[in-house]
Structure formats: C-alpha cells, structure tokens
Biopython code that builds the backbone (N, CA, C, O; Angstrom):
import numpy as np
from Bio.PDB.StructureBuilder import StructureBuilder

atoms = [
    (1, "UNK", "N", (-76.378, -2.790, -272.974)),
    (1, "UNK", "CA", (-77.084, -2.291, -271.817)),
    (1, "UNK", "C", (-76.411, -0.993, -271.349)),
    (1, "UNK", "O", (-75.186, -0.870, -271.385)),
    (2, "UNK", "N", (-77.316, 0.073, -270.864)),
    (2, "UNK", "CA", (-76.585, 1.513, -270.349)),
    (2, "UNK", "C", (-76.340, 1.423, -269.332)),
    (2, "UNK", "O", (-77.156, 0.784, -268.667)),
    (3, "UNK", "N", (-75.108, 1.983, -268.593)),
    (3, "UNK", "CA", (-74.594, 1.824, -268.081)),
    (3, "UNK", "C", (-75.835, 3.139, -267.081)),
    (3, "UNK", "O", (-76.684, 3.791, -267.689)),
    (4, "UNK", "N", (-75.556, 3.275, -265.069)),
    (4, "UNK", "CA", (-76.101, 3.582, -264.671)),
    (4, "UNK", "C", (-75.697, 3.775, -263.299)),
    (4, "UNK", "O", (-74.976, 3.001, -262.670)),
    (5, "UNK", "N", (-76.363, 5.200, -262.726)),
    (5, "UNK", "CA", (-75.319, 5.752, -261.717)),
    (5, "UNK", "C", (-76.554, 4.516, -260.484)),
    (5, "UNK", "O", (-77.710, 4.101, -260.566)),
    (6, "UNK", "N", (-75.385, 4.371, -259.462)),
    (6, "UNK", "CA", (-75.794, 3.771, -258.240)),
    (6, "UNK", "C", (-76.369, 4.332, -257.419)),
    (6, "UNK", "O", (-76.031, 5.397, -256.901)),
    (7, "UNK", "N", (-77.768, 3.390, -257.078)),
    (7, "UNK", "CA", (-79.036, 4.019, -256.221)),
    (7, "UNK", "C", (-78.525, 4.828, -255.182)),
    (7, "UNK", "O", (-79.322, 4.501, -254.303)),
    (8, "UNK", "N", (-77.933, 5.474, -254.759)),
    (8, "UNK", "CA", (-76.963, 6.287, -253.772)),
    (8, "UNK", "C", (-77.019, 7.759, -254.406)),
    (8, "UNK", "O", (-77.611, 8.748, -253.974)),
    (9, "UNK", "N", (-76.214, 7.612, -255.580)),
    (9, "UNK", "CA", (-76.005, 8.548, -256.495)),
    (9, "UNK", "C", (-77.559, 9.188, -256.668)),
    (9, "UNK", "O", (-78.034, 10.224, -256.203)),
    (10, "UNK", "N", (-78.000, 8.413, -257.307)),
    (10, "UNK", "CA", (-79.465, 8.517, -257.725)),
    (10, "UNK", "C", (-79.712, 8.912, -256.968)),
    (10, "UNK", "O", (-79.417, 10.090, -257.174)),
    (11, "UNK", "N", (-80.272, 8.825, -255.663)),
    (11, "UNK", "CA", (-80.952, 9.333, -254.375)),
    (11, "UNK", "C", (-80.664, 10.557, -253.980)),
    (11, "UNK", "O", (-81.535, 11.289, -253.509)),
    (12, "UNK", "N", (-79.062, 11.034, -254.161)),
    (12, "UNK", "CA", (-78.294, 12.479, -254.068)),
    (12, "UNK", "C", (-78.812, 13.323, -255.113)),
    (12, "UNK", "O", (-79.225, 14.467, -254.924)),
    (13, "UNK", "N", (-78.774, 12.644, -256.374)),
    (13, "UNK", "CA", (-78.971, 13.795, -257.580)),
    (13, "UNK", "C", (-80.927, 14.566, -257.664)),
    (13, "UNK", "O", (-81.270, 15.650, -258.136)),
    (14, "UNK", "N", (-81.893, 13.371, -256.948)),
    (14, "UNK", "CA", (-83.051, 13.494, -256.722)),
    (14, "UNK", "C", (-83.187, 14.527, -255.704)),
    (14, "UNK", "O", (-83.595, 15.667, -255.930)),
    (15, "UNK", "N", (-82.810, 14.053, -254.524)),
    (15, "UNK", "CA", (-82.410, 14.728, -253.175)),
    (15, "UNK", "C", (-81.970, 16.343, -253.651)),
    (15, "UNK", "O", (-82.792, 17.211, -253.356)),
    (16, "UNK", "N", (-80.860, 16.728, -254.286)),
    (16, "UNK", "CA", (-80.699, 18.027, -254.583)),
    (16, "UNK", "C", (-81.263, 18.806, -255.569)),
    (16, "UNK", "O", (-81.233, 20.022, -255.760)),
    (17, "UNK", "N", (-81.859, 17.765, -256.245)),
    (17, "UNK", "CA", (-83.327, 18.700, -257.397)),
    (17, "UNK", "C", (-84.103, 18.932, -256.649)),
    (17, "UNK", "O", (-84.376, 20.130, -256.572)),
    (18, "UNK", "N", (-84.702, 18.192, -255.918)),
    (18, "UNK", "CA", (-86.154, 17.965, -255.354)),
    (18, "UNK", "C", (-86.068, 19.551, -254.178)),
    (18, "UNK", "O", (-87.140, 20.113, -253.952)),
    (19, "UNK", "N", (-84.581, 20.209, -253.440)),
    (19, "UNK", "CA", (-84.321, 21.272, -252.664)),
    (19, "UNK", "C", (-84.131, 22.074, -253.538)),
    (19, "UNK", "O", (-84.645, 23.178, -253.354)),
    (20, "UNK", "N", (-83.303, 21.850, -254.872)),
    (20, "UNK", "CA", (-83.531, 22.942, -256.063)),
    (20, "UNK", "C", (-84.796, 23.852, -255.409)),
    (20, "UNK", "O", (-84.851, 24.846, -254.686)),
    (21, "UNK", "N", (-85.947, 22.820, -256.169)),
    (21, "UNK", "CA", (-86.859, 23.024, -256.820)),
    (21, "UNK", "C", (-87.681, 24.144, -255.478)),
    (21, "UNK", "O", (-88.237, 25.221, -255.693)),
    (22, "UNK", "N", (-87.541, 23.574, -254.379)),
    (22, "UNK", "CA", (-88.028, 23.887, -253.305)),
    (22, "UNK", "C", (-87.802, 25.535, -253.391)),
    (22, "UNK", "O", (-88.735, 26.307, -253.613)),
    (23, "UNK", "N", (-86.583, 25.909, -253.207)),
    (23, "UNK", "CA", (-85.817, 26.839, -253.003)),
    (23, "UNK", "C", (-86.377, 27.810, -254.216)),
    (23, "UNK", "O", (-86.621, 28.915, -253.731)),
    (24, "UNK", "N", (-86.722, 27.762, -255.917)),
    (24, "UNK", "CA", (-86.716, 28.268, -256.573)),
    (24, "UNK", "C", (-88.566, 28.225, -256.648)),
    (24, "UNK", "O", (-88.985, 28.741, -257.683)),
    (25, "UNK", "N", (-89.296, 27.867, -256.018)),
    (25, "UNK", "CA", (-90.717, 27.804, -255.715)),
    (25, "UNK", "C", (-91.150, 28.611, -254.656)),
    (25, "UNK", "O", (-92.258, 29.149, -254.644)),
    (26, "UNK", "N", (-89.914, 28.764, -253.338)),
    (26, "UNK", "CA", (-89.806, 30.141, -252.098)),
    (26, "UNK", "C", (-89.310, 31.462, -252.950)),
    (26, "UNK", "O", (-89.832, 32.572, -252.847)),
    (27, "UNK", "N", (-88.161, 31.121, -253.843)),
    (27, "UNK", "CA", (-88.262, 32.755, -254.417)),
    (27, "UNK", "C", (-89.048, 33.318, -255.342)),
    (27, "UNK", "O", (-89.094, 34.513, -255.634)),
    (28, "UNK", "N", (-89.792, 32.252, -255.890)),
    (28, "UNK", "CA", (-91.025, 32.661, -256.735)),
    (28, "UNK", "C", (-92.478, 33.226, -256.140)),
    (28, "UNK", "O", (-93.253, 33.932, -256.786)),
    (29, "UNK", "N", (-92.716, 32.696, -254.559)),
    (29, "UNK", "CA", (-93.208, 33.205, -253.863)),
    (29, "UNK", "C", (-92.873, 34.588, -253.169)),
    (29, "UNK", "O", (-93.671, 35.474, -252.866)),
    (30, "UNK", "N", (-91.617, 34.563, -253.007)),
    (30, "UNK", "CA", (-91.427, 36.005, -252.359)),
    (30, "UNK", "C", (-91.497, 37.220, -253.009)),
    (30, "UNK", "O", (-91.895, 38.306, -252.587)),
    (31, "UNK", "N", (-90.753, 36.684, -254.848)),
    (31, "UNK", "CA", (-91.105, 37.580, -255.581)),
    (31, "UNK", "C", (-92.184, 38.050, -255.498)),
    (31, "UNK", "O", (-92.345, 39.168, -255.011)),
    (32, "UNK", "N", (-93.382, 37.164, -256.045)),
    (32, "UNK", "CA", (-95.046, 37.517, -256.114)),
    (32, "UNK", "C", (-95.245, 38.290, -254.902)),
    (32, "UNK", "O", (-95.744, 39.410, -255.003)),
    (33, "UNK", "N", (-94.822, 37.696, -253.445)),
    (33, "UNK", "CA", (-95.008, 38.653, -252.258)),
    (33, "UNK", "C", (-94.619, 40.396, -252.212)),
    (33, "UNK", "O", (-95.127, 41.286, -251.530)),
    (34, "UNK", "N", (-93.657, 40.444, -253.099)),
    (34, "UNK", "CA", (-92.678, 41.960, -253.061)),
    (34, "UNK", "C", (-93.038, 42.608, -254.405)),
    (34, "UNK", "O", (-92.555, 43.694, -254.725)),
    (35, "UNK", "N", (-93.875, 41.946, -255.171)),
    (35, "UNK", "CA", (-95.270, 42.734, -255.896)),
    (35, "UNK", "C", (-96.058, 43.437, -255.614)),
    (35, "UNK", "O", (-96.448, 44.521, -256.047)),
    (36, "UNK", "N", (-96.506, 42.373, -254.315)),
    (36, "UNK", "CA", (-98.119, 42.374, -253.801)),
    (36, "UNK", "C", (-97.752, 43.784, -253.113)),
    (36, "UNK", "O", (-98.413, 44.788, -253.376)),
    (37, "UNK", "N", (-96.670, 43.808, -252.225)),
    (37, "UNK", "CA", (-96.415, 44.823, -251.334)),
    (37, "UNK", "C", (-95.874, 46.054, -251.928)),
    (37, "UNK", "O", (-95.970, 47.084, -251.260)),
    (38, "UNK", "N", (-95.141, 46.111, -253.453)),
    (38, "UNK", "CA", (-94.820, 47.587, -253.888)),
    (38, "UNK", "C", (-96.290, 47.746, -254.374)),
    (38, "UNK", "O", (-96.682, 48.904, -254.233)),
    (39, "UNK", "N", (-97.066, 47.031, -254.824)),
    (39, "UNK", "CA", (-98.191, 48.173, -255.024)),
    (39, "UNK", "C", (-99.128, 48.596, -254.143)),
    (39, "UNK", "O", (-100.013, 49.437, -254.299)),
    (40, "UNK", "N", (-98.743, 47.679, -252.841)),
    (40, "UNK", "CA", (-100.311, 47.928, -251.868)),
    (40, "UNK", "C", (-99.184, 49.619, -252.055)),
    (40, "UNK", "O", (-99.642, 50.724, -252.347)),
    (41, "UNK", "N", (-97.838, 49.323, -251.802)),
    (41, "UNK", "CA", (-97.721, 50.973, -251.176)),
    (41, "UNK", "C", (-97.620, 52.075, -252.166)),
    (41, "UNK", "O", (-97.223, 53.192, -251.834)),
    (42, "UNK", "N", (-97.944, 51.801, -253.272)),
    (42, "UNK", "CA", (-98.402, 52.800, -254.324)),
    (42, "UNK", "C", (-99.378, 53.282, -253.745)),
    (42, "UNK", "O", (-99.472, 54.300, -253.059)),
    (43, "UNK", "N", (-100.516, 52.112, -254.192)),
    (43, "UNK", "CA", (-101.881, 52.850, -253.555)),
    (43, "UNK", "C", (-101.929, 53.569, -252.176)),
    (43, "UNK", "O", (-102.543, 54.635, -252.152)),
    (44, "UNK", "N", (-101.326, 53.094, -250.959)),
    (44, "UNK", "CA", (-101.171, 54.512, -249.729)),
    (44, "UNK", "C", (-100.381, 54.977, -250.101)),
    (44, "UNK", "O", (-100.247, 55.925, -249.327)),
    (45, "UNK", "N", (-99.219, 55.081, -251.205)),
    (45, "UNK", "CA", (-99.174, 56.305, -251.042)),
    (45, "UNK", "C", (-99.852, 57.790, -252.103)),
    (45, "UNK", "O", (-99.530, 58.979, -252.118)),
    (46, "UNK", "N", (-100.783, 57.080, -252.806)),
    (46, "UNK", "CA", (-101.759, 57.831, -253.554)),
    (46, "UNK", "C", (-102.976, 58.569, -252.447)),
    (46, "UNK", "O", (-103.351, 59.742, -252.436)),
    (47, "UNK", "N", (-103.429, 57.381, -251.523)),
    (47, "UNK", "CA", (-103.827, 57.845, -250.378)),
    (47, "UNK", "C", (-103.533, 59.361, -249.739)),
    (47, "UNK", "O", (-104.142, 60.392, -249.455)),
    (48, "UNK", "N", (-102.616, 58.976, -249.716)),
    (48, "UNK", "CA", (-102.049, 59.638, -248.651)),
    (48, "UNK", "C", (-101.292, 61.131, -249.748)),
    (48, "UNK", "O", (-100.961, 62.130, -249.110)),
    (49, "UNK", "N", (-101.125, 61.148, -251.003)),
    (49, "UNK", "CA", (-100.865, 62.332, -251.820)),
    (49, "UNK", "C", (-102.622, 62.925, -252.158)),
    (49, "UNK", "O", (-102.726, 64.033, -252.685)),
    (50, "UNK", "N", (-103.527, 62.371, -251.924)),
    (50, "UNK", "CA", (-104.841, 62.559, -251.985)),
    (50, "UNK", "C", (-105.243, 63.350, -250.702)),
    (50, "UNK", "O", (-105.832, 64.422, -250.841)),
    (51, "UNK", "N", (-105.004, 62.956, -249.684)),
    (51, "UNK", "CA", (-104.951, 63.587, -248.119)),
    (51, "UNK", "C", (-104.305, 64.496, -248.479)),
    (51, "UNK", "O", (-105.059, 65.409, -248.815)),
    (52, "UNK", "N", (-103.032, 64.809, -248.623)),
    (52, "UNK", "CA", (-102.386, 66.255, -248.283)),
    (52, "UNK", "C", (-102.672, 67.409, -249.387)),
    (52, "UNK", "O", (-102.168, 68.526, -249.274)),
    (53, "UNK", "N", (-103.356, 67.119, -250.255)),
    (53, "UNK", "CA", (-104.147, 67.860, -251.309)),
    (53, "UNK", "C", (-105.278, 68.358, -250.348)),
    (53, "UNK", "O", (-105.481, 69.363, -249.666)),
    (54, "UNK", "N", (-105.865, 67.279, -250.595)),
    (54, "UNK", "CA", (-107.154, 67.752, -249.519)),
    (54, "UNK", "C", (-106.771, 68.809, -248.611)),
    (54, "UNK", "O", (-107.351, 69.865, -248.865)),
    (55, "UNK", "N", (-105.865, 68.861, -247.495)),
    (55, "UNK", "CA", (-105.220, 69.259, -246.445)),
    (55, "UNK", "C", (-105.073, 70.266, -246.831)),
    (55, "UNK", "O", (-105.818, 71.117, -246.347)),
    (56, "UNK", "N", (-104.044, 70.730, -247.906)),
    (56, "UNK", "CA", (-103.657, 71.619, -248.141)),
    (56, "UNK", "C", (-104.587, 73.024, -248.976)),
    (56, "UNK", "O", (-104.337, 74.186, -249.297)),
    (57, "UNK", "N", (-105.688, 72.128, -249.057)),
    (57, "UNK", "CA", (-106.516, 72.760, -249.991)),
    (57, "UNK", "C", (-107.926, 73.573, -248.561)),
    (57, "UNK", "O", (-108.744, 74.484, -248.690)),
    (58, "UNK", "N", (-107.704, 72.982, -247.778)),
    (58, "UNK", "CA", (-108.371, 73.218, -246.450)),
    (58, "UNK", "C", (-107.869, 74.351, -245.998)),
    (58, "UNK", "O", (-108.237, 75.505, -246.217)),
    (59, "UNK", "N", (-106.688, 73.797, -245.115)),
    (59, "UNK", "CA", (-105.411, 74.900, -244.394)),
    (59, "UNK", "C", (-104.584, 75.715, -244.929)),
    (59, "UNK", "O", (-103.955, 76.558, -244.289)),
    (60, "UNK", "N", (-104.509, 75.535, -246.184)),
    (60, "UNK", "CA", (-102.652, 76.241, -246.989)),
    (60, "UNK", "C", (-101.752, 75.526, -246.559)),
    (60, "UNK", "O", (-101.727, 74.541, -245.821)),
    (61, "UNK", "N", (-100.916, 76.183, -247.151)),
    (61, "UNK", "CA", (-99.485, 75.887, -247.247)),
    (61, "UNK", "C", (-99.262, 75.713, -245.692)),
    (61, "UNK", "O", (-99.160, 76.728, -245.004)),
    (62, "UNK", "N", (-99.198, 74.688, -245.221)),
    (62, "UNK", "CA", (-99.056, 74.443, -243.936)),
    (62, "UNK", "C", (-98.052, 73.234, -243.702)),
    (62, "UNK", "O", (-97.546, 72.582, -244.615)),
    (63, "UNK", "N", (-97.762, 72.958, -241.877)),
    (63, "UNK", "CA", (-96.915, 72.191, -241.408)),
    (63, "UNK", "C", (-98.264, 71.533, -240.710)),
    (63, "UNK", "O", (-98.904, 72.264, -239.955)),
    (64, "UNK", "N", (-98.710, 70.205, -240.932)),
    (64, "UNK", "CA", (-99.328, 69.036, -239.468)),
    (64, "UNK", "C", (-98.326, 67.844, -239.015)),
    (64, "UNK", "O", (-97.727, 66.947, -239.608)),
    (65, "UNK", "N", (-98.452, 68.326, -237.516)),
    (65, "UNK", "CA", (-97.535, 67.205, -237.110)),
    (65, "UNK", "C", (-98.385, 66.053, -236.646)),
    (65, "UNK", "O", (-99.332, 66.094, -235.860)),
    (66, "UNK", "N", (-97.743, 64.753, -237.435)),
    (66, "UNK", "CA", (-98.464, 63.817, -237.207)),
    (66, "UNK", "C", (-98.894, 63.021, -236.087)),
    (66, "UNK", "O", (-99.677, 62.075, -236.002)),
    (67, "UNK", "N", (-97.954, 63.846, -234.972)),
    (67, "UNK", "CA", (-98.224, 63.079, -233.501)),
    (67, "UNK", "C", (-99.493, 63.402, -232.389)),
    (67, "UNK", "O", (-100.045, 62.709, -231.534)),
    (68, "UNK", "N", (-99.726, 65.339, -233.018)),
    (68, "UNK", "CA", (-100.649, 65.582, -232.339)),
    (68, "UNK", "C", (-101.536, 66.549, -233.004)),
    (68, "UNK", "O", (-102.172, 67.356, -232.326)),
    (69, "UNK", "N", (-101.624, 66.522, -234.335)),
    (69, "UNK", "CA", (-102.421, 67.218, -235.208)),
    (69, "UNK", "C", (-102.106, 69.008, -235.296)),
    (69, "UNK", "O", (-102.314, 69.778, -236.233)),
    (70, "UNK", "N", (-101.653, 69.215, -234.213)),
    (70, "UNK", "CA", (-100.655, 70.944, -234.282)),
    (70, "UNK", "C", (-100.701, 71.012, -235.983)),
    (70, "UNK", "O", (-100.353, 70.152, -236.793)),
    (71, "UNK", "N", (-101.221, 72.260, -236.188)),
    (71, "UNK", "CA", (-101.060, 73.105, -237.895)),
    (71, "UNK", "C", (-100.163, 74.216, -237.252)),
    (71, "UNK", "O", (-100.406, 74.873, -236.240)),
    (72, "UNK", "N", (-98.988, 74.279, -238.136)),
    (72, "UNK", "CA", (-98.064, 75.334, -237.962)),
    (72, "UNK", "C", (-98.279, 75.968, -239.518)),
    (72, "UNK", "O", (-98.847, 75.478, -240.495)),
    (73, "UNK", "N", (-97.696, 77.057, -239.367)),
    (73, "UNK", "CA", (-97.598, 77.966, -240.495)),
    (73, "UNK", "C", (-96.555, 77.339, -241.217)),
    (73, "UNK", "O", (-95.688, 76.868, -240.480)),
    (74, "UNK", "N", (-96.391, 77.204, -242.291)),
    (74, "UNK", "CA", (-94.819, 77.079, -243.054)),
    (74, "UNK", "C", (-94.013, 78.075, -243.192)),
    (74, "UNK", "O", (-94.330, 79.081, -243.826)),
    (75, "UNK", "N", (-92.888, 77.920, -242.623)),
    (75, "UNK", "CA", (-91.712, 79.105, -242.786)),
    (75, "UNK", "C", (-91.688, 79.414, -244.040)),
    (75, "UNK", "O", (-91.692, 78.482, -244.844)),
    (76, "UNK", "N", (-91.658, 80.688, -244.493)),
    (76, "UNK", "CA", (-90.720, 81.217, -245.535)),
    (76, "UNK", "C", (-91.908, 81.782, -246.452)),
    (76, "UNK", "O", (-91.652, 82.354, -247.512)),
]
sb = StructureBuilder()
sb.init_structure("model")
sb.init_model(0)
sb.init_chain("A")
sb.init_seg("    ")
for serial, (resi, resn, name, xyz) in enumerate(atoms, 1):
    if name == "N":
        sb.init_residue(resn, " ", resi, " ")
    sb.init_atom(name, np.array(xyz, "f"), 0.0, 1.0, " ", f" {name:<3s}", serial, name[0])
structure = sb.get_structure()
C-alpha cells in the first residue's frame, strides 16, 4: 500500500495550487489587458500623426497650443 501525505497536508498543497493558479490566470489577464492598451495607443497615436499632417498641411510649419488653439509661427 502507498504510503500518503495527511489530509492537512493535502488540503495545504491544494490550497496553494488552487492561489497558484489564481495568481497566474490575473497575470494572464493583465498581460492580454497591456496588449489591448499598447495598441489602442498605436492607433491614437496614428490618429493623432494623421491630424498633425493634416494641420500642418493647412497652416505650415507651425506651433498649436493645445489649451487654446493659438497658431504661433515656429521659430527658426
């Protein structure tokens, strides 16, 4: 007959897989989350390299400040 760890034991070794598992199912989620989010910000920032084309293709070589739309000239 095999010999066999005591329902205690057992209950601990279950108990710390079972939070393993937990733990390695949250970083598999966060990973997938910090996917989701480097590419949303690819795409704004394609957006947004699409805008200042535009912009620039409007105004020139210019300064807009983003707080109150002011077009300054660019130095130099």
């Amino acid at each position: 007959m095999a010999k066999k760890v005591t329902k205690k034991e057992l209950e601990s070794i279950k108990e710390a897989n079972t939070e393993l598992q937990k733990v390695v199912l949250l970083i598999g989620n966060i990973e997938l989350e910090k996917q989701n989010l480097i590419n949303k910000s690819r795409v704004e920032q394609q957006k947004l390299d699409k805008l200042k084309l535009e912009l620039q293709e409007k105004y020139g070589d210019v300064i807009i400040d983003i707080n109150t739309g002011e077009i300054k000239k660019e130095d130099g």
